[in-house]
MILO-874030 format. One line per 10 residues: for each residue y, x, z of N, C-alpha, C, O. Coordinates in nm, 3 decimals, padded with zeros to 5 digits. Layout:
Y,X,Z,Y,X,Z,Y,X,Z,Y,X,Z; ...
***
This chain:
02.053,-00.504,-00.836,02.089,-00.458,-00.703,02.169,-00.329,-00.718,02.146,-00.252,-00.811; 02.264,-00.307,-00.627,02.381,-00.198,-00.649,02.309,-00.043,-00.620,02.352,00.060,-00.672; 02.181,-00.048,-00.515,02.124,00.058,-00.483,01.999,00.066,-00.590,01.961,-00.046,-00.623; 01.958,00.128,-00.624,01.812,00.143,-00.680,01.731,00.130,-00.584,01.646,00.041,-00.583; 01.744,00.202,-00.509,01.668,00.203,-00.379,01.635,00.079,-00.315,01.520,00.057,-00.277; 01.764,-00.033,-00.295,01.733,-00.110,-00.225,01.679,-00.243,-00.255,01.739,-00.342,-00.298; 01.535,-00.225,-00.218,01.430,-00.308,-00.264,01.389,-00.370,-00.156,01.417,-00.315,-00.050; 01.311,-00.506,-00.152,01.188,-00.576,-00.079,01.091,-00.497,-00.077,01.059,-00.443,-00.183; 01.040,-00.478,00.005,00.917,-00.404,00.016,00.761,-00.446,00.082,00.758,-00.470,00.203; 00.681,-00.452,00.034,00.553,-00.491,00.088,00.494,-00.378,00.134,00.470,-00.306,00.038
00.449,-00.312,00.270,00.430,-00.224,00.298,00.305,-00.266,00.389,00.323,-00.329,00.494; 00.158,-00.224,00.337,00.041,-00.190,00.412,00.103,-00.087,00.531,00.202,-00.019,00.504; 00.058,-00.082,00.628,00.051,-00.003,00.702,-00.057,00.009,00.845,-00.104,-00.097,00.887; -00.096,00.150,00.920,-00.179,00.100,01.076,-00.067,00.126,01.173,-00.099,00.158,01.287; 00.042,00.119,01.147,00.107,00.169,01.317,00.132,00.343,01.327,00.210,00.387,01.412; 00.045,00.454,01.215,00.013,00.560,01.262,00.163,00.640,01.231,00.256,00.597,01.162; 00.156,00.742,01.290,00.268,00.847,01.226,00.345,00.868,01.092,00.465,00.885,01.068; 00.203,00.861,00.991,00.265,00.883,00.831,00.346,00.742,00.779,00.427,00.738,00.686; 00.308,00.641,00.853,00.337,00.532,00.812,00.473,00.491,00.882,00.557,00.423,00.824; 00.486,00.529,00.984,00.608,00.479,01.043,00.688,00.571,00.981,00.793,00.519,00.943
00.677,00.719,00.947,00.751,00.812,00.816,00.772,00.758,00.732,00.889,00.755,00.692; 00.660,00.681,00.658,00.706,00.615,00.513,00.819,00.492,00.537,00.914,00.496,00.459; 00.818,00.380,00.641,00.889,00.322,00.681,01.049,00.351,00.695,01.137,00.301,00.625; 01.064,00.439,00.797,01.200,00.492,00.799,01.228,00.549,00.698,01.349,00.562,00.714; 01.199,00.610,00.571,01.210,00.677,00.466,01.278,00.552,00.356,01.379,00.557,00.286; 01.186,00.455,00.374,01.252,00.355,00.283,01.336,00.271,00.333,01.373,00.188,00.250; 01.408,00.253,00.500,01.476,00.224,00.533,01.606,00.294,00.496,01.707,00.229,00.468; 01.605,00.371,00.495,01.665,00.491,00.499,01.799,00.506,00.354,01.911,00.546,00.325; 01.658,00.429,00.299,01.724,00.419,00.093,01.784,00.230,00.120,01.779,00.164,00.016; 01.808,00.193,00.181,01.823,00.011,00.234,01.695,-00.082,00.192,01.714,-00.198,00.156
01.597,-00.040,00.197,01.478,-00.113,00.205,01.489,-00.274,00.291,01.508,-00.255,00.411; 01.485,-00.347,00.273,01.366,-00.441,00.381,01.269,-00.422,00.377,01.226,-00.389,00.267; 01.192,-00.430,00.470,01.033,-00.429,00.493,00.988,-00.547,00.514,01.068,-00.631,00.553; 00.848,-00.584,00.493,00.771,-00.683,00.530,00.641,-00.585,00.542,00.569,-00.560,00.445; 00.622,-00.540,00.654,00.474,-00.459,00.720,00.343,-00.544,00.758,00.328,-00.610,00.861; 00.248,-00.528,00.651,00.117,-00.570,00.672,-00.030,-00.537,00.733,-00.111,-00.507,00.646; -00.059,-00.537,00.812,-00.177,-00.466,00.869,-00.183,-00.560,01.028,-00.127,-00.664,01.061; -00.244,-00.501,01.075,-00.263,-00.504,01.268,-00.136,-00.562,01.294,-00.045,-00.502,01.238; -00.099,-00.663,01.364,00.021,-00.679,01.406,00.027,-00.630,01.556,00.137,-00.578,01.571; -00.008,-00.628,01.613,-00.037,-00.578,01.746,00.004,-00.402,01.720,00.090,-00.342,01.786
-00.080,-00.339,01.608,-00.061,-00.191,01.565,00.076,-00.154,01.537,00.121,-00.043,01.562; 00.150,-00.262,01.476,00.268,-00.254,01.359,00.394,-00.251,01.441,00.504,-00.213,01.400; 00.361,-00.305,01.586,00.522,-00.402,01.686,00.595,-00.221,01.702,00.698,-00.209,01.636; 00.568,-00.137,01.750,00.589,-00.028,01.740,00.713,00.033,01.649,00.829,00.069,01.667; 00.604,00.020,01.524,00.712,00.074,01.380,00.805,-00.024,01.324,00.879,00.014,01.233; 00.815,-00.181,01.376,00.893,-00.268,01.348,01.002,-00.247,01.427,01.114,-00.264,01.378; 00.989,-00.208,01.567,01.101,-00.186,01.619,01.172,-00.111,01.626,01.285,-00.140,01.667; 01.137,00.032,01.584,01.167,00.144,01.523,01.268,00.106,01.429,01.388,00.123,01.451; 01.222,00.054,01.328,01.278,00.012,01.198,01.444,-00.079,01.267,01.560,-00.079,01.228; 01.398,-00.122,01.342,01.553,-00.235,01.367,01.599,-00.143,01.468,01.701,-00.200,01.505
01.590,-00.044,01.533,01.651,00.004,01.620,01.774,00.128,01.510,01.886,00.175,01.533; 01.675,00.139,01.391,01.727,00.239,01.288,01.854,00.154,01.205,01.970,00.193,01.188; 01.788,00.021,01.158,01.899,-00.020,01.076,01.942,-00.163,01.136,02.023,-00.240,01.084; 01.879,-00.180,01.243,01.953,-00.326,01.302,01.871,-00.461,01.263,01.909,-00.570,01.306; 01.736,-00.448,01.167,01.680,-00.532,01.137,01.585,-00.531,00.991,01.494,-00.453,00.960; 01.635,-00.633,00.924,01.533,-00.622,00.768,01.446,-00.566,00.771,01.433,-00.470,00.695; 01.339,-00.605,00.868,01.161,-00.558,00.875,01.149,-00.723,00.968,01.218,-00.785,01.050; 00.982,-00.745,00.877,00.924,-00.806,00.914,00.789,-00.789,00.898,00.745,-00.715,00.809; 00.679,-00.880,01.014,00.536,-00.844,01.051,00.462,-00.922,00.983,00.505,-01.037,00.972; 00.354,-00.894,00.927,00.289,-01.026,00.856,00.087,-00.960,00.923,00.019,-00.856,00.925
00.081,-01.030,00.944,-00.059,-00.985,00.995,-00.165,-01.036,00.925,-00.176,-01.156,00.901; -00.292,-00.901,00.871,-00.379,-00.879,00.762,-00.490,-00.786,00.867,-00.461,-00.683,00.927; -00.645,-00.868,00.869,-00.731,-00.818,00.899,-00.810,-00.715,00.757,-00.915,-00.775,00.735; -00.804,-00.621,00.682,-00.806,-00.561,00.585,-00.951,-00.528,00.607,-00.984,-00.426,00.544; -01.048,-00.582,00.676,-01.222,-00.573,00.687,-01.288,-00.695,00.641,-01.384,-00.713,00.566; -01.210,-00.775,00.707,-01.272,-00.942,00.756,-01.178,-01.038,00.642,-01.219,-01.143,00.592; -01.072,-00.989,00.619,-01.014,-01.111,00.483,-01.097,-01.137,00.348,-01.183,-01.060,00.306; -01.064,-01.242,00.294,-01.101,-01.270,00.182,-01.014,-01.275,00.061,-00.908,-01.217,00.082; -01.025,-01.321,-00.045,-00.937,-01.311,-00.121,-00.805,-01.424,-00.103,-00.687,-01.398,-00.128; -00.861,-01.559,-00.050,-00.797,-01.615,-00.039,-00.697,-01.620,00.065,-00.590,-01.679,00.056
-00.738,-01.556,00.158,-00.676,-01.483,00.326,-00.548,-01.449,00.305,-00.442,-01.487,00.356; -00.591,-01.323,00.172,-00.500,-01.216,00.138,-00.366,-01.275,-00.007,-00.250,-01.237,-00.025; -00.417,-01.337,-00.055,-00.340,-01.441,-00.088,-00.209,-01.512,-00.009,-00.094,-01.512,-00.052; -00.255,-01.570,00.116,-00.230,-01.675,00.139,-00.078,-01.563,00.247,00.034,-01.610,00.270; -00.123,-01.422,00.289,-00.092,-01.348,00.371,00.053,-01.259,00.266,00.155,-01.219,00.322; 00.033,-01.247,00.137,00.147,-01.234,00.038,00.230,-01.339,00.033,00.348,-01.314,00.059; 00.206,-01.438,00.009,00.292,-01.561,00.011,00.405,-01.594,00.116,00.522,-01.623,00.092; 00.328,-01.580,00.266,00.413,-01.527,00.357,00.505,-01.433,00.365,00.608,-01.465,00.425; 00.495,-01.299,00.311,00.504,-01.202,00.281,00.652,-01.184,00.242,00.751,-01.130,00.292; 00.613,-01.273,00.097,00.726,-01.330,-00.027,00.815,-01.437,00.020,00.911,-01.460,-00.054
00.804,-01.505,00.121,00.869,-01.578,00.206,00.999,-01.534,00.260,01.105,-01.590,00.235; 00.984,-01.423,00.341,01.062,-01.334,00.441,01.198,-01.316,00.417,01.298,-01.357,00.476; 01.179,-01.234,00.301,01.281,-01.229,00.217,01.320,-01.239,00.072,01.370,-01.163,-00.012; 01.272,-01.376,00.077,01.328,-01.499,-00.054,01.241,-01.444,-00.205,01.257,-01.499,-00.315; 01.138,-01.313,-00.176,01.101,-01.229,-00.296,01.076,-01.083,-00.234,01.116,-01.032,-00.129; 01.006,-01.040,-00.323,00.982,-00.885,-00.341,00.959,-00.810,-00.439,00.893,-00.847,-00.536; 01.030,-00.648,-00.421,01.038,-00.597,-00.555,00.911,-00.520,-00.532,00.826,-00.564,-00.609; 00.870,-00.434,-00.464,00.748,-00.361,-00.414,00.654,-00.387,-00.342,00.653,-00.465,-00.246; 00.548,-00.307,-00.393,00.379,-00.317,-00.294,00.408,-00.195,-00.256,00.464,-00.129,-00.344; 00.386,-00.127,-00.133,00.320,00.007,-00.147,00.198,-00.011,-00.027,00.213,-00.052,00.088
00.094,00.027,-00.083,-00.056,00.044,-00.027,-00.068,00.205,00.042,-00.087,00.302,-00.031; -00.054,00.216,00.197,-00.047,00.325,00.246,-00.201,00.336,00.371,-00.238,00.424,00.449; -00.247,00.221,00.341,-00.337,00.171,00.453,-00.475,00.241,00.374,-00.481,00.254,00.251; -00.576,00.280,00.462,-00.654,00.377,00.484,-00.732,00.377,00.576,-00.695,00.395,00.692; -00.888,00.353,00.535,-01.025,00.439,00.645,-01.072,00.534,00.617,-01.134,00.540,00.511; -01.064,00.618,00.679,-01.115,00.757,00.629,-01.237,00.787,00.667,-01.297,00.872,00.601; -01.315,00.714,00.807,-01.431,00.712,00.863,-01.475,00.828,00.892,-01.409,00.928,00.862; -01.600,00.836,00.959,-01.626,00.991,01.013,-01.702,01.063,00.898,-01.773,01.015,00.810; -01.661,01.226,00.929,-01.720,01.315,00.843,-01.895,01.360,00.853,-01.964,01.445,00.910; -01.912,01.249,00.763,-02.063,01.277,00.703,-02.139,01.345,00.612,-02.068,01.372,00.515
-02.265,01.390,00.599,-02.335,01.410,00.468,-02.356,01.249,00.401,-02.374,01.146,00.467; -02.350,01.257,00.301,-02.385,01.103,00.187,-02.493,01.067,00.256,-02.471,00.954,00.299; -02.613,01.108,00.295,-02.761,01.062,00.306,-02.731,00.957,00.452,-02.770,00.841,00.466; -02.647,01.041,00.554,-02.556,00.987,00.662,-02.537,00.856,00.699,-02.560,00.790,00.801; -02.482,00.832,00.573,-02.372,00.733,00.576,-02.467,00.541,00.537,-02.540,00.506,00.444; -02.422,00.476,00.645,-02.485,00.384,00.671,-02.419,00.249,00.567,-02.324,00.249,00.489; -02.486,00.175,00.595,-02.469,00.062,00.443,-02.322,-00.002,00.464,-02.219,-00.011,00.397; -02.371,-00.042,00.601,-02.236,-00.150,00.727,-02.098,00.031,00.640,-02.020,00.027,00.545; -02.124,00.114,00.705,-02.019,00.193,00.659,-01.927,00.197,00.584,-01.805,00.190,00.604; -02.037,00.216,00.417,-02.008,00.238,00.322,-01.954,00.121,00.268,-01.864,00.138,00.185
-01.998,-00.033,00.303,-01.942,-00.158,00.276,-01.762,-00.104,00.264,-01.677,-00.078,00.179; -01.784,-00.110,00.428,-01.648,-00.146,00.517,-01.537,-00.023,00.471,-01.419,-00.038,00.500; -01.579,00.088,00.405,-01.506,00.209,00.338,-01.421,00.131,00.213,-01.304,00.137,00.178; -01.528,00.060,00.167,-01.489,00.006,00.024,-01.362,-00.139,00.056,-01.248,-00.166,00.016; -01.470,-00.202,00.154,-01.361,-00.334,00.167,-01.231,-00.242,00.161,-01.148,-00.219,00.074; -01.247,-00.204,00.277,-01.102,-00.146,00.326,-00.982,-00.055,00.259,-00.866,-00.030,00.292; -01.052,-00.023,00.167,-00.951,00.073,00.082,-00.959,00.078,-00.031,-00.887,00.153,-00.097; -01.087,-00.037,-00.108,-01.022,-00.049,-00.294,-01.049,-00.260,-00.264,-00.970,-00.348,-00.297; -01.138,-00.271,-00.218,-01.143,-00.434,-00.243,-00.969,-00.544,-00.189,-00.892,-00.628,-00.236; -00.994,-00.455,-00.053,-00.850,-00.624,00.016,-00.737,-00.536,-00.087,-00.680,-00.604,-00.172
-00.698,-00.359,-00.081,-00.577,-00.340,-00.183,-00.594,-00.425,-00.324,-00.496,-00.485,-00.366; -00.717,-00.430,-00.396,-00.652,-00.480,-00.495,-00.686,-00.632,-00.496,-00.676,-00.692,-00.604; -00.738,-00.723,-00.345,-00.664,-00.846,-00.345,-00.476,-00.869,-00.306,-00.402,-00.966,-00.320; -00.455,-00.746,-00.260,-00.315,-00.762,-00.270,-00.255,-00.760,-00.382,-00.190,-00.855,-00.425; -00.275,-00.621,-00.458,-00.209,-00.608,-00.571,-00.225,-00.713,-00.681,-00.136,-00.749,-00.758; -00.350,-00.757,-00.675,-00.317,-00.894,-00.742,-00.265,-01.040,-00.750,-00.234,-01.120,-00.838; -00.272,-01.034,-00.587,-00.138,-01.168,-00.532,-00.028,-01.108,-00.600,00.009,-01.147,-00.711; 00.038,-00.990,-00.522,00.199,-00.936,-00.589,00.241,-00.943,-00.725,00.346,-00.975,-00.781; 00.105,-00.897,-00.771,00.151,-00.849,-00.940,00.179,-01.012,-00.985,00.290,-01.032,-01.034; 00.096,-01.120,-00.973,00.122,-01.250,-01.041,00.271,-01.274,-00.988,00.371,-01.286,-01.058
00.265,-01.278,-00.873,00.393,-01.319,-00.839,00.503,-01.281,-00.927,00.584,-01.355,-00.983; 00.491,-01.135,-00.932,00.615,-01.024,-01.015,00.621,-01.054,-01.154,00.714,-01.015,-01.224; 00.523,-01.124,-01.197,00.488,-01.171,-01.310,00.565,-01.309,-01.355,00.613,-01.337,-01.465; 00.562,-01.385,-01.232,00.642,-01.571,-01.207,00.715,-01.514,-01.270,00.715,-01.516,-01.393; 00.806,-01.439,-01.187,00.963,-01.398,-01.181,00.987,-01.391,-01.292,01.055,-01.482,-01.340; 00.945,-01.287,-01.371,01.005,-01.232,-01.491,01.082,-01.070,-01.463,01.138,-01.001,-01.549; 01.073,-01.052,-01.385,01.184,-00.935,-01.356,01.093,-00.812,-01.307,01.156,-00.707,-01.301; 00.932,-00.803,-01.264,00.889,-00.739,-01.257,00.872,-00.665,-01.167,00.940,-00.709,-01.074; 00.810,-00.559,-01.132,00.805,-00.478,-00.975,00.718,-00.388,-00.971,00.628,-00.389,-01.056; 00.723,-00.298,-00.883,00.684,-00.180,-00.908,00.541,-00.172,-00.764,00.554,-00.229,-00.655
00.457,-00.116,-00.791,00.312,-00.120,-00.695,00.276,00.024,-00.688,00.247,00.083,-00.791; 00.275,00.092,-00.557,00.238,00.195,-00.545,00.121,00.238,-00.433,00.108,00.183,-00.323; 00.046,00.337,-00.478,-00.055,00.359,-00.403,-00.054,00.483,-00.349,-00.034,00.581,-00.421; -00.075,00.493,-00.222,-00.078,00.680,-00.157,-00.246,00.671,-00.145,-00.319,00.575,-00.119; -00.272,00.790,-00.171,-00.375,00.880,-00.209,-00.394,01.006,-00.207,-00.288,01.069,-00.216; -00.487,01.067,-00.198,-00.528,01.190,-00.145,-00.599,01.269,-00.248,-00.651,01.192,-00.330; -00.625,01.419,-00.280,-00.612,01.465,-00.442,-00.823,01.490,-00.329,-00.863,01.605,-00.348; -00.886,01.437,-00.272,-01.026,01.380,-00.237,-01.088,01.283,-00.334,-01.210,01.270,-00.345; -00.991,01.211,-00.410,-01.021,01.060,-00.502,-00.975,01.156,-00.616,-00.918,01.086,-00.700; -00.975,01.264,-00.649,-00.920,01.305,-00.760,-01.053,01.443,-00.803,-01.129,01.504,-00.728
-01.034,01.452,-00.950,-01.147,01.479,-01.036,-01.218,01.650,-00.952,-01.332,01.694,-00.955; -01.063,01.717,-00.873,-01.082,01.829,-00.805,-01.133,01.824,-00.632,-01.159,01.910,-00.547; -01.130,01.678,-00.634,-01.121,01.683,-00.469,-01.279,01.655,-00.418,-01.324,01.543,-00.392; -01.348,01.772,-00.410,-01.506,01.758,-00.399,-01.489,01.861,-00.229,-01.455,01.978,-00.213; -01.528,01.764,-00.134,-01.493,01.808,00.036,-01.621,01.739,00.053,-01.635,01.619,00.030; -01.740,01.836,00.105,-01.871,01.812,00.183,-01.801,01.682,00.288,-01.689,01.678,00.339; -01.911,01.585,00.296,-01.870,01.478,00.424,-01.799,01.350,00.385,-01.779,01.263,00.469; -01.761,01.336,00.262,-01.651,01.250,00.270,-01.705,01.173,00.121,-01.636,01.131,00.028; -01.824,01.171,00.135,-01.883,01.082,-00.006,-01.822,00.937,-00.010,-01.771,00.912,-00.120; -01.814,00.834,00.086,-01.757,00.733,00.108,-01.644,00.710,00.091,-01.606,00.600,00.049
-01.540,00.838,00.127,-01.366,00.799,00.153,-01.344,00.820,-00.003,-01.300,00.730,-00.073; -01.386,00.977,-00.066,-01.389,01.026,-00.161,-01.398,00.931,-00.290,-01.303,00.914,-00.366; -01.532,00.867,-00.306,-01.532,00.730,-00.424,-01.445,00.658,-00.351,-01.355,00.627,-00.430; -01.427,00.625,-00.274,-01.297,00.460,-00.248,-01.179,00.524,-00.362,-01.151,00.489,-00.477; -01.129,00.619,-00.283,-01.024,00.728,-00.316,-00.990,00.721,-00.514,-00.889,00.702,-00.582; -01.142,00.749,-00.545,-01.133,00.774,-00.690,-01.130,00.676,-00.771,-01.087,00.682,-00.886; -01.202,00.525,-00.686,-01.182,00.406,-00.759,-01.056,00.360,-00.732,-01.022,00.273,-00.813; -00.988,00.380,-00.663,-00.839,00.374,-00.716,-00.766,00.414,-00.759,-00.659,00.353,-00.769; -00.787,00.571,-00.823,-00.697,00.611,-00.910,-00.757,00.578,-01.068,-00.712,00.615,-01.176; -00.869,00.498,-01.037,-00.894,00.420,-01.164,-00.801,00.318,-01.183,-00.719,00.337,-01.272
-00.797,00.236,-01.133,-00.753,00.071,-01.060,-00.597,00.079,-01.143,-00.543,-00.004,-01.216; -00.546,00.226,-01.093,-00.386,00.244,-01.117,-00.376,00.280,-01.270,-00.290,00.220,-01.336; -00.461,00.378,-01.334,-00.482,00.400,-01.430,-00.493,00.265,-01.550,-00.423,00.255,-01.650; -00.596,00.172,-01.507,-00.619,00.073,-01.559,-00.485,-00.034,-01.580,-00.431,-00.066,-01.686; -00.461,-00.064,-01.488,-00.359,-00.217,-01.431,-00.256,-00.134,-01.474,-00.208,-00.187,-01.574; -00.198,-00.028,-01.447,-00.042,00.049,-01.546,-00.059,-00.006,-01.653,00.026,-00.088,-01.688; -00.201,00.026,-01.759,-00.176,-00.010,-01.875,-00.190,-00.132,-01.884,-00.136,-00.176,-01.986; -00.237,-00.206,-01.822,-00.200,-00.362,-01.865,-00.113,-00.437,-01.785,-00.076,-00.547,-01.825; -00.069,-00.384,-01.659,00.034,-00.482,-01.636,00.192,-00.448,-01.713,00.292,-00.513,-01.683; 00.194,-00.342,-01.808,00.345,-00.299,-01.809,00.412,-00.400,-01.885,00.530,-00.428,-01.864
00.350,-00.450,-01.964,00.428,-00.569,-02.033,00.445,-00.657,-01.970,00.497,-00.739,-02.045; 00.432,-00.711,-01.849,00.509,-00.764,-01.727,00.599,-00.724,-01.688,00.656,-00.789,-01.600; 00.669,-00.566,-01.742,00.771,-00.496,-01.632,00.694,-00.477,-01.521,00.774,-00.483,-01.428; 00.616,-00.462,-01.490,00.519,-00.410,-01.357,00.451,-00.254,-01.356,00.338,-00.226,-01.397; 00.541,-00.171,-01.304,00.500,-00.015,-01.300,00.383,00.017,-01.213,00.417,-00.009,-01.098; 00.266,00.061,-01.215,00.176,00.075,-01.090,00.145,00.252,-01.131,00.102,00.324,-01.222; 00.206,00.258,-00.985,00.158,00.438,-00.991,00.105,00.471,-00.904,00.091,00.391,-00.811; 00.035,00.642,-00.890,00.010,00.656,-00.738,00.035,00.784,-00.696,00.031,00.883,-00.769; 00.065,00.783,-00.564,00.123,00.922,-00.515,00.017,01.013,-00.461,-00.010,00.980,-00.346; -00.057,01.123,-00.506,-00.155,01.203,-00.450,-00.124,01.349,-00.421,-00.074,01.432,-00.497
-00.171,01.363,-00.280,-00.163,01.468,-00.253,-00.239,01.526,-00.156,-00.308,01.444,-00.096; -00.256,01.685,-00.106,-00.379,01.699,-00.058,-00.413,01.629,00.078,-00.524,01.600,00.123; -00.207,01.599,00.166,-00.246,01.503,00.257,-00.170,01.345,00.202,-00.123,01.327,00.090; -00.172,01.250,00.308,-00.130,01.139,00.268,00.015,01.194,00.341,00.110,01.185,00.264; 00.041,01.236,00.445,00.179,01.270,00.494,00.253,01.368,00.375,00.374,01.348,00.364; 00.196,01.465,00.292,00.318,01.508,00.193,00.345,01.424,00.064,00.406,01.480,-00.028; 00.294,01.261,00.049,00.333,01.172,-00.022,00.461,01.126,00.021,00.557,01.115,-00.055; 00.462,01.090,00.185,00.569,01.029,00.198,00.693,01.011,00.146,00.747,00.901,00.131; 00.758,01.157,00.107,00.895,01.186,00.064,00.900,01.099,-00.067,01.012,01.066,-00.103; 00.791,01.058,-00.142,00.825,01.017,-00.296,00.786,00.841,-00.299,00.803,00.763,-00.393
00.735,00.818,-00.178,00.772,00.688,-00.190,00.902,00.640,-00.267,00.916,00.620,-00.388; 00.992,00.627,-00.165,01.171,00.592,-00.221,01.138,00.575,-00.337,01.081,00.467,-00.355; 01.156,00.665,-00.462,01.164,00.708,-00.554,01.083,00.601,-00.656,01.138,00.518,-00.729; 00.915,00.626,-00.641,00.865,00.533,-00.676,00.906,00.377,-00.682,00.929,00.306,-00.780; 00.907,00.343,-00.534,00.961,00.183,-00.550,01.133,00.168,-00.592,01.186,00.058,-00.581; 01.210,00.289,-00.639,01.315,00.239,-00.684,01.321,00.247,-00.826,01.408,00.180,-00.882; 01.216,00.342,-00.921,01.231,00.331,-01.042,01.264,00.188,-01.141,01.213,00.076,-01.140; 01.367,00.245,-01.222,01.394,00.078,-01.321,01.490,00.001,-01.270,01.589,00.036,-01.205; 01.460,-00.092,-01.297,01.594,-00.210,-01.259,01.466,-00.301,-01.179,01.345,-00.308,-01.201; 01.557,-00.368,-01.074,01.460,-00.502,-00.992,01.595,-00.610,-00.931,01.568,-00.713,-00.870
***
């Protein structure tokens, strides 16, 4: 592709502020989108997106509590449909739940912390990555994150968000080193918020050739 930048993109998202930022950001570099989450949440930042560049976004709708693996599967495929392939994941989707003490925090909670922010991401990342894998040509998977999941980020209240947080900067740690001989880069962007990641999206999903 003539841009680095301009990639397929698989983009988690809720509809919120940082996300419709990250959106126009990678529009911005000639992205297509394919936006996953709430579709009802998403109509918003989709239209945004085509009002910005005239189009190349599309909605794919993902219950990220209630899916299964096969759900989430079946919800990439679609995904990969849109536009004929994809070079990028980026995982921007997030429960942060309310600020508790650990003792607090209820089972139903702590489940639904986990589904939601290390289990359905890495049923995605593992639909994408095989896919990127078919191809031969490889692709790049990125995760936003918060320096809460990180070895310094110890914040009273947030025992739940905090481990989700940290089991995925395992996840990335791990799968980098074994997916790279696929050509499959998996990194992650952390910072103390998820909004001062935004700017390095681009960047991320354009590294390499795709």
């Amino acid at each position: 592709m003539g841009d680095a930048y301009a990639k397929r993109v698989l983009l988690t998202a809720a509809g919120d502020a940082i996300s419709r930022g990250i959106a126009s950001n990678l529009t911005k570099h000639g992205c297509r989108l394919v936006l996953v989450g709430d579709e009802g949440a998403l109509a918003a930042t989709a239209e945004e997106v085509r009002r910005c560049v005239g189009g190349g976004v599309a909605v794919v709708g993902l219950d990220f509590e209630a899916c299964d693996e096969a759900a989430v599967d079946a919800v990439v495929g679609r995904a990969w449909r849109c536009f004929a392939g994809l070079d990028a994941f980026v995982n921007c989707y997030t429960y942060e739940g309310k600020v508790q003490g650990c003792l607090s925090i209820s089972e139903d909670e702590y489940k639904k912390t986990m589904k939601v922010n290390v289990i359905t991401p890495w049923f995605l990342m593992k639909a994408i990555a095989k896919r990127f894998e078919d191809t031969k040509f490889g692709g790049s998977v990125v995760f936003l994150t918060q320096i809460i999941g990180a070895e310094r980020g110890l914040y009273p209240g947030a025992a739940a968000y905090g481990t989700s947080l940290g089991a995925i900067h395992q996840l990335v740690r791990l799968s980098a080193m074994e997916l790279g001989k696929h050509k499959i880069r998996v990194n992650t962007e952390c910072s103390l918020s998820r909004s001062a990641c935004a700017g390095q999206v681009p960047r991320l999903c354009g590294e390499g050739e795709g």
